[in-house]
C-alpha positions as CSV (number, residue, x, y, z in Angstrom):
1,X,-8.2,7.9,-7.8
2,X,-10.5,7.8,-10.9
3,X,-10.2,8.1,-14.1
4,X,-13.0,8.6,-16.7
5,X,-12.6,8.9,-20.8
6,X,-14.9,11.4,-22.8
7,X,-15.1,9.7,-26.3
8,X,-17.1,12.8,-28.1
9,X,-14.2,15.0,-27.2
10,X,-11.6,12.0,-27.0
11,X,-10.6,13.2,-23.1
12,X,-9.2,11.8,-20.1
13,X,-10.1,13.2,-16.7
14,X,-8.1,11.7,-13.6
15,X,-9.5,12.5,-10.1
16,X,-6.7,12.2,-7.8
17,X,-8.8,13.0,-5.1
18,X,-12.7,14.0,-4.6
19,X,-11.9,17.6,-3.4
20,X,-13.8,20.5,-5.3
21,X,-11.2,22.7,-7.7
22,X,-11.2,26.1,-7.0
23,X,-8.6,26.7,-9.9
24,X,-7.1,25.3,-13.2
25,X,-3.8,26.0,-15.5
26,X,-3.2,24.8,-18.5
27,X,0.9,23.8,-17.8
28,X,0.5,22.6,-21.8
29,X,-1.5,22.7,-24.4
30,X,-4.1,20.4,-23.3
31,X,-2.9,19.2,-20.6
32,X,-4.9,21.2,-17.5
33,X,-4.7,20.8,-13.9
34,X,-7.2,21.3,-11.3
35,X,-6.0,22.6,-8.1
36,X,-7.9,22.9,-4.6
37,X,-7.9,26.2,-2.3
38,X,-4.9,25.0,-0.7
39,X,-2.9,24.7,-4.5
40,X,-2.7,20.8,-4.3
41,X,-3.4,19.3,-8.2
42,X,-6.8,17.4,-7.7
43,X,-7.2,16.1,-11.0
44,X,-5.5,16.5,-14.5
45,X,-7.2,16.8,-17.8
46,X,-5.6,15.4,-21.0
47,X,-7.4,16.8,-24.7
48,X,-6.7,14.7,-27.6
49,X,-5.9,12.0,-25.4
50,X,-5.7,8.7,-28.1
51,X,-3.9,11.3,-31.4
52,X,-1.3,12.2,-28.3
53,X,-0.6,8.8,-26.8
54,X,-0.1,6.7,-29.9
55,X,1.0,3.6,-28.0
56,X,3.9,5.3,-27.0
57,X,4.4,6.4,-23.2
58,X,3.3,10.4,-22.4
59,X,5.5,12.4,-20.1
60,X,3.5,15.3,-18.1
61,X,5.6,17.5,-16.2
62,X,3.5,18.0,-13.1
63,X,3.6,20.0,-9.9
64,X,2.2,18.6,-7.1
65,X,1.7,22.0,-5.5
66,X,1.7,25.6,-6.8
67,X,4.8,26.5,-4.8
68,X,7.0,23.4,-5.4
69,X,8.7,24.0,-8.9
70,X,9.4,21.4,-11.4
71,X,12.7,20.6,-12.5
């Protein structure tokens, strides 16, 4: 995993694993995941990152594969 912060657009990019994304989806607004061909999230990007987290903790609903449903 690796995670790398953008200060001139104040955003957080975490690699989950170094597999090309063939497709993303914005599940909020700013908050985008990268999938690979098989649907599996290979990264998530967070806009706004350091106005949204506020020392306080951030929840992200997040599906770890296209046809798995949260909640």
């Amino acid at each position: 995993m690796k995670v790398q912060y953008f200060p001139e657009t104040d955003t957080v990019y975490i690699e989950l694993i170094d597999t090309p994304s063939v497709e993303s989806e914005e599940i909020r607004e700013g908050v985008v995941l990268d999938y690979d061909k098989e649907g599996k999230v290979v990264g998530i990007e967070i806009e706004h990152f350091t106005e949204r987290f506020k020392g306080k903790p951030m929840e992200i609903p997040l599906q770890l594969d296209k046809n798995w449903k949260y909640g």
